[in-house]
MITIZA-651963 format. One record per residue: residue in three letters; x, y, z of N, C-alpha, C, O in turn. Coordinates in pm, whole numbers, padded with zeros to 5 digits, always signed. Layout:
ALAXYZXYZXYZXYZ;...
This chain:
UNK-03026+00762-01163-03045+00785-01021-02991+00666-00940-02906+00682-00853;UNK-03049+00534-00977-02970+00434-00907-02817+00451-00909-02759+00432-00801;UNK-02751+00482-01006-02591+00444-01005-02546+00543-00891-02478+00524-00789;UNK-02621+00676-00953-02586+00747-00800-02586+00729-00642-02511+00778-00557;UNK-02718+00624-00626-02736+00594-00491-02660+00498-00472-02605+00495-00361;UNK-02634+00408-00552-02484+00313-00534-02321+00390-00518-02227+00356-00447;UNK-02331+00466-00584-02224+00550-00539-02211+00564-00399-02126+00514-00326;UNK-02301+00634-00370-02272+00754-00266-02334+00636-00116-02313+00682-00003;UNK-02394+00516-00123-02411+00424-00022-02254+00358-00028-02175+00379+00064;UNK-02219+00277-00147-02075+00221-00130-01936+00313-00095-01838+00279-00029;UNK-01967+00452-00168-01834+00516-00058-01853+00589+00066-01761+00639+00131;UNK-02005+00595+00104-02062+00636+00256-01945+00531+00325-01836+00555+00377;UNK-02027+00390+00299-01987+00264+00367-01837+00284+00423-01792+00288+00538;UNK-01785+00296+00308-01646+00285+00274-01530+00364+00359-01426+00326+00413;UNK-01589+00476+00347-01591+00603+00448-01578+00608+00585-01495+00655+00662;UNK-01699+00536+00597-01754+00473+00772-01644+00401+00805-01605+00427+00919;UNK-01583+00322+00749-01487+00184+00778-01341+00198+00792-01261+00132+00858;UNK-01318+00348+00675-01178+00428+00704-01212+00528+00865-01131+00548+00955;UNK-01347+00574+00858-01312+00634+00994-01310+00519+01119-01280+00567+01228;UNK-01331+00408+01117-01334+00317+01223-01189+00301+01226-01135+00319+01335;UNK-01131+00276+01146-00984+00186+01097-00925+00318+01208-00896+00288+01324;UNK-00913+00456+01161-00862+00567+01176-00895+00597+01359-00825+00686+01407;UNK-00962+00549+01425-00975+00598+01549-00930+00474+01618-00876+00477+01729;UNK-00961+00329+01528-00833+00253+01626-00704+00211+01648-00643+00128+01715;UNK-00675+00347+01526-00503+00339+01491-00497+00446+01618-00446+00420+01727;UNK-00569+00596+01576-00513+00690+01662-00553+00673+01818-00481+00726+01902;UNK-00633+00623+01844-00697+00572+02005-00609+00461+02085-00584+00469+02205;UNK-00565+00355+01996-00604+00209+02017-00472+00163+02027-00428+00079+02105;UNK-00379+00264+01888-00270+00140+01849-00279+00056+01724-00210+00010+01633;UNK-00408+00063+01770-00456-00082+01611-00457-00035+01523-00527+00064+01501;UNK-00343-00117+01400-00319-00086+01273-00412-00217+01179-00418-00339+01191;UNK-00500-00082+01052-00557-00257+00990-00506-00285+00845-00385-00302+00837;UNK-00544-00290+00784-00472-00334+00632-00410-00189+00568-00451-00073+00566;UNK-00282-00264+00512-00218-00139+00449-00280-00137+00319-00253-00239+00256;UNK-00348-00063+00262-00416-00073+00069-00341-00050-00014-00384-00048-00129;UNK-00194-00024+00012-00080-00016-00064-00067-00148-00121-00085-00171-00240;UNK-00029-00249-00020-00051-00412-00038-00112-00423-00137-00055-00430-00246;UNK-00265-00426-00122-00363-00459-00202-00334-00344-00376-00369-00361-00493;UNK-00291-00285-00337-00245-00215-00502-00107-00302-00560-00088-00343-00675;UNK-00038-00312-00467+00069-00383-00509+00006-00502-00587+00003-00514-00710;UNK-00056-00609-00475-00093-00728-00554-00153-00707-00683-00116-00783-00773;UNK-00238-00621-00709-00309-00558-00859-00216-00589-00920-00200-00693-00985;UNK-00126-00480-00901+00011-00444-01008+00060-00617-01068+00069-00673-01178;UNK+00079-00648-00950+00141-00755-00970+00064-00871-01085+00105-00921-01190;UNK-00077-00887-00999-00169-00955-01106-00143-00898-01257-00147-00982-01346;UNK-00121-00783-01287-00086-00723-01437+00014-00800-01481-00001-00851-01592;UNK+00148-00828-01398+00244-00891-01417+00183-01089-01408+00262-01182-01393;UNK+00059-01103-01420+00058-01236-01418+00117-01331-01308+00144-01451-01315;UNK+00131-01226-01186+00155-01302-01076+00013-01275-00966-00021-01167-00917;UNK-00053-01414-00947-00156-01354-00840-00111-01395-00705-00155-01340-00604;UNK-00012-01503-00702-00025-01507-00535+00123-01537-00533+00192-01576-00628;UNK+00169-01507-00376+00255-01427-00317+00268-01575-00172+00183-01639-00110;UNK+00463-01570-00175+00448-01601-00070+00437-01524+00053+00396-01572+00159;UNK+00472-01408+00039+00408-01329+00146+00459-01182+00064+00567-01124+00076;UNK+00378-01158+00004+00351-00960-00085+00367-00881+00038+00290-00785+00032;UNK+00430-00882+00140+00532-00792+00222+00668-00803+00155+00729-00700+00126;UNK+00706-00898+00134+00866-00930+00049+00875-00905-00083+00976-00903-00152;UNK+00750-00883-00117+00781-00865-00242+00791-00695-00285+00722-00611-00226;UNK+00883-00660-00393+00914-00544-00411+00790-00453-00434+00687-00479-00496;UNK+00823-00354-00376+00688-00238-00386+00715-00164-00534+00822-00142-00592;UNK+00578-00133-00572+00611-00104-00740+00481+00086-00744+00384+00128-00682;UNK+00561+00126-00842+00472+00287-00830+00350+00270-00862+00303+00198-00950;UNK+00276+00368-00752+00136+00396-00768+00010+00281-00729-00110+00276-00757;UNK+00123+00174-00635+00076+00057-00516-00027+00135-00453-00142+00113-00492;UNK-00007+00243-00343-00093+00307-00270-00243+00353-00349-00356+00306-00332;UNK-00208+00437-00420-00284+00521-00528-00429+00405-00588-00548+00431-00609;UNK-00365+00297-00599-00428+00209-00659-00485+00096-00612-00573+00019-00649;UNK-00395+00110-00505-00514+00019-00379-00620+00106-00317-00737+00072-00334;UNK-00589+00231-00237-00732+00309-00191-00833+00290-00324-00942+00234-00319;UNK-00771+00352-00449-00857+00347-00565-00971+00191-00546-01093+00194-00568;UNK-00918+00106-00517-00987-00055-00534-01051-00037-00427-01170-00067-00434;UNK-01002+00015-00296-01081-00015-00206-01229+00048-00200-01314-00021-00144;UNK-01265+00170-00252-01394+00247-00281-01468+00159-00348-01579+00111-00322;UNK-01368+00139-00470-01472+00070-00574-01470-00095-00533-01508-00180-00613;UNK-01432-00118-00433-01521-00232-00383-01617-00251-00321-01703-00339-00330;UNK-01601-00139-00234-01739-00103-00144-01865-00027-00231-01979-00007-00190;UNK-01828-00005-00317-01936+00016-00411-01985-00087-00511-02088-00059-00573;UNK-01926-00196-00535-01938-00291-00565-02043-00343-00454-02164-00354-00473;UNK-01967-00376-00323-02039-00459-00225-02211-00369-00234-02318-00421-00202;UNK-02189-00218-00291-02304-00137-00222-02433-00183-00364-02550-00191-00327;UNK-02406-00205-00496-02456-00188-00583-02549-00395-00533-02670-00418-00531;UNK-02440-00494-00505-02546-00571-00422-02603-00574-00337-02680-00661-00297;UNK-02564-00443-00279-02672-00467-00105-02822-00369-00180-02942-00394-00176;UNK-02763-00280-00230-02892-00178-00272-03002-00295-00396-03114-00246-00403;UNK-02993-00397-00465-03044-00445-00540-03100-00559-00500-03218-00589-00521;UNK-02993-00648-00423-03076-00771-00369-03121-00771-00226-03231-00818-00197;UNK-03023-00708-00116-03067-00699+00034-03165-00601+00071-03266-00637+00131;UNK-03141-00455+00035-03187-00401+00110-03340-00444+00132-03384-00457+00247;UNK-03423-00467+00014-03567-00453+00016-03651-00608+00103-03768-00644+00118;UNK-03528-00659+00138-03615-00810+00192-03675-00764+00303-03649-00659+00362;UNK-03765-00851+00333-03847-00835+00455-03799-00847+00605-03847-00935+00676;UNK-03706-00758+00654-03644-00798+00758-03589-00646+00798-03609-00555+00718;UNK-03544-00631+00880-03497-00492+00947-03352-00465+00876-03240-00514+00884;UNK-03397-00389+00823-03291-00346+00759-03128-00295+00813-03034-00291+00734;UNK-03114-00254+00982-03003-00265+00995-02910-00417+01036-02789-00435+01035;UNK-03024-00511+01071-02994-00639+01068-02947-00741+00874-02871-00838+00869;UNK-02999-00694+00780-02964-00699+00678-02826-00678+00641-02742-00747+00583;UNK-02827-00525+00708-02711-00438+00667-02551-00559+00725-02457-00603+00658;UNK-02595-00578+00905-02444-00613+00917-02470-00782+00905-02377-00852+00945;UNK-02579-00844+00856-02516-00983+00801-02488-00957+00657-02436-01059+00611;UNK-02501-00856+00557-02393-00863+00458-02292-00812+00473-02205-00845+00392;UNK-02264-00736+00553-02129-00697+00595-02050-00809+00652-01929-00800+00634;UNK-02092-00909+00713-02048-01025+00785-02020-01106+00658-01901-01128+00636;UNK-02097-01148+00582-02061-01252+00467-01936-01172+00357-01847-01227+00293;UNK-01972-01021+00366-01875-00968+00285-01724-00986+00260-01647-00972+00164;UNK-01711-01038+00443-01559-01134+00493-01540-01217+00410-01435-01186+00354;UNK-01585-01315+00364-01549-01465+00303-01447-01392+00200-01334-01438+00215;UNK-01453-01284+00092-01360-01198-00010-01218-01233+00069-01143-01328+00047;UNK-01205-01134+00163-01032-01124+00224-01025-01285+00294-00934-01362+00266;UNK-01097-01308+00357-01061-01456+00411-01009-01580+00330-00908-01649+00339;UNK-01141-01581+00231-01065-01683+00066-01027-01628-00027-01018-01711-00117;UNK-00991-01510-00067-00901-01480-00167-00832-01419-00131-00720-01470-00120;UNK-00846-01283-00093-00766-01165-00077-00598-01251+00037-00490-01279-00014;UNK-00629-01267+00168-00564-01316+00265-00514-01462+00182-00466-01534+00270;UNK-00510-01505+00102-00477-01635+00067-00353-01579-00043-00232-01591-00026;UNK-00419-01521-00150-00314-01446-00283-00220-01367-00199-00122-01346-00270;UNK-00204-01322-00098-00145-01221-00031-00016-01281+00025+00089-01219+00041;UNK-00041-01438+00058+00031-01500+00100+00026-01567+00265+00098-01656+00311;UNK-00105-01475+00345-00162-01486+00480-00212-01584+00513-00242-01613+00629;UNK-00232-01666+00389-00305-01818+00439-00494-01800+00414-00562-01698+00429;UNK-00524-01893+00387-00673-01884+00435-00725-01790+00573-00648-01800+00669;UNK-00812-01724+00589-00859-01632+00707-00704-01618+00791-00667-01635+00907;UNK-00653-01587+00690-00471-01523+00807-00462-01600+00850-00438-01547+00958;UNK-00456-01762+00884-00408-01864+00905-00245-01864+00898-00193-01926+00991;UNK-00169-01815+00817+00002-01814+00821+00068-01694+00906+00189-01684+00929;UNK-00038-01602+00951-00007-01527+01024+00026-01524+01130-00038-01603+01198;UNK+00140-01440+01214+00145-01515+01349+00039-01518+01488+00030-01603+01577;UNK-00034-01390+01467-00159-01416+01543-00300-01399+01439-00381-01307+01433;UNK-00293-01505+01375-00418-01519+01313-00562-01497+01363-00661-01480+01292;UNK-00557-01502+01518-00711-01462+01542-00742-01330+01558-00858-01290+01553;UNK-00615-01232+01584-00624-01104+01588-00651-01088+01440-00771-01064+01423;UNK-00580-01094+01323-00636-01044+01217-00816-01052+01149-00893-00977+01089;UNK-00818-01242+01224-00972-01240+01160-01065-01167+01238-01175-01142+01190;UNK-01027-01119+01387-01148-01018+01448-01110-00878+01377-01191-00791+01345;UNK-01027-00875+01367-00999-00741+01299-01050-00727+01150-01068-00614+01106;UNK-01072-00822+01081-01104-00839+00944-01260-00823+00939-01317-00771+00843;UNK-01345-00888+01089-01416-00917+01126-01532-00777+01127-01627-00729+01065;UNK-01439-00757+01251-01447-00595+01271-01499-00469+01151-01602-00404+01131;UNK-01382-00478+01097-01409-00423+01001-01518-00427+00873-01559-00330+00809;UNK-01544-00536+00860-01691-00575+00781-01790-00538+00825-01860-00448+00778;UNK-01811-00606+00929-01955-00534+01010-01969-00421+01054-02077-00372+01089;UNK-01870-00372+01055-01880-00147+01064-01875-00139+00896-01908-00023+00869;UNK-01859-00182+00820-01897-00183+00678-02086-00193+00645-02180-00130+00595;UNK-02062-00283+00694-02236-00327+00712-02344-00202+00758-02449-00159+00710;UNK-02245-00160+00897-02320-00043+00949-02331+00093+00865-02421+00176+00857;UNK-02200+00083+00803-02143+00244+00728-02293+00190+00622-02391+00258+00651;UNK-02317+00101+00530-02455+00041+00429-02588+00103+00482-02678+00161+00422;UNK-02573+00079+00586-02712+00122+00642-02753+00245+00654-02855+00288+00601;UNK-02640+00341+00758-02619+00454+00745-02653+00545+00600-02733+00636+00581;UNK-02560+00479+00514-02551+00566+00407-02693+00542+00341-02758+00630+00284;UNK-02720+00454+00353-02854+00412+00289-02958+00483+00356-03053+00520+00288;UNK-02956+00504+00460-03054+00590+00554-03047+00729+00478-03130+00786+00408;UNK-02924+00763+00517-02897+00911+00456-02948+00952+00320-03002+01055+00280;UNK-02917+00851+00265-02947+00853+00104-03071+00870+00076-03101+00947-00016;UNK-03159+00810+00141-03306+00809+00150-03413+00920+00222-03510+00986+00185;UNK-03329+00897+00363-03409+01070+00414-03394+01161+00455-03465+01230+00529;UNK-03243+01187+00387-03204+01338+00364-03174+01399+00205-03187+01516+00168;UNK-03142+01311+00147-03113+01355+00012-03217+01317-00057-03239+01412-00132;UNK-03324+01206-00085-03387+01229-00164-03519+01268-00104-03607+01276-00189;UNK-03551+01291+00002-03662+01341+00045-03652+01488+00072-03743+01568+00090;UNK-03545+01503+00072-03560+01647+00130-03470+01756-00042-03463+01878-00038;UNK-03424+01684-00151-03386+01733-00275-03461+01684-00361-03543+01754-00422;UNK-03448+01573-00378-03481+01520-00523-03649+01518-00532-03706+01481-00635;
């Protein structure tokens, strides 16, 4: 039962964060991370290369896309399997829980991800680096929210009202 509620909270989350991404591309303009990238770099790590002077230049290799969305779920289910075990139950309001781990969840793309990528520390080599870290920003803490949500859902619609 737990693995399930980790499931279905980390790709709720996950979910939540593609529909945010998705209404400020089609509303906004605003484009946020391509997960092709992030499959690429995988690939690449296979090849024993982890960091990049900038993995835009570097050649795109098959099944980049495929395999970055793939990572991106199962990170947020990752992130979900620690929020459901160590956060959720502390003594504190739980949607306040929700978006300060969504907030710390940043430090990932800021010190690794954005660094191996070739972006610098928190997109620091980027040319507008503060747009990416609110945007990076952004995106975590509607992560945080999608946690809560799903966690809500998970709790008092599916198992109160099925299981």
């Amino acid at each position: 039962m737990k693995a399930f509620e980790i499931i279905f909270i980390g790709c709720g989350a996950t979910l939540f964060m593609d529909m945010y991404s998705f209404i400020l591309k089609k509303y906004f303009g605003i484009h946020s991370l391509n997960y092709c990238i992030v499959g690429r770099w995988l690939i690449y790590m296979i090849k024993t290369q982890f960091i990049h002077d900038n993995i835009m230049q570097s050649k795109a290799v098959k099944y980049e896309c495929e395999l970055g969305w793939l990572s991106h779920y199962l990170i947020g289910i990752i992130f979900s399997a620690i929020f459901v075990q160590y956060v959720i139950h502390l003594p504190f309001a739980p949607i306040i829980l929700a978006l300060i781990f969504g907030l710390l969840t940043v430090a990932i793309p800021f010190l690794i991800l954005q660094p191996c990528l070739g972006f610098g520390i928190a997109a620091s080599k980027l040319p507008s680096p503060w747009i990416a870290r609110f945007k990076s920003i952004g995106h975590h803490l509607i992560f945080g929210l999608g946690l809560y949500f799903s966690w809500q859902i998970y709790h008092d619609v599916l198992v109160n009202s099925f299981m």
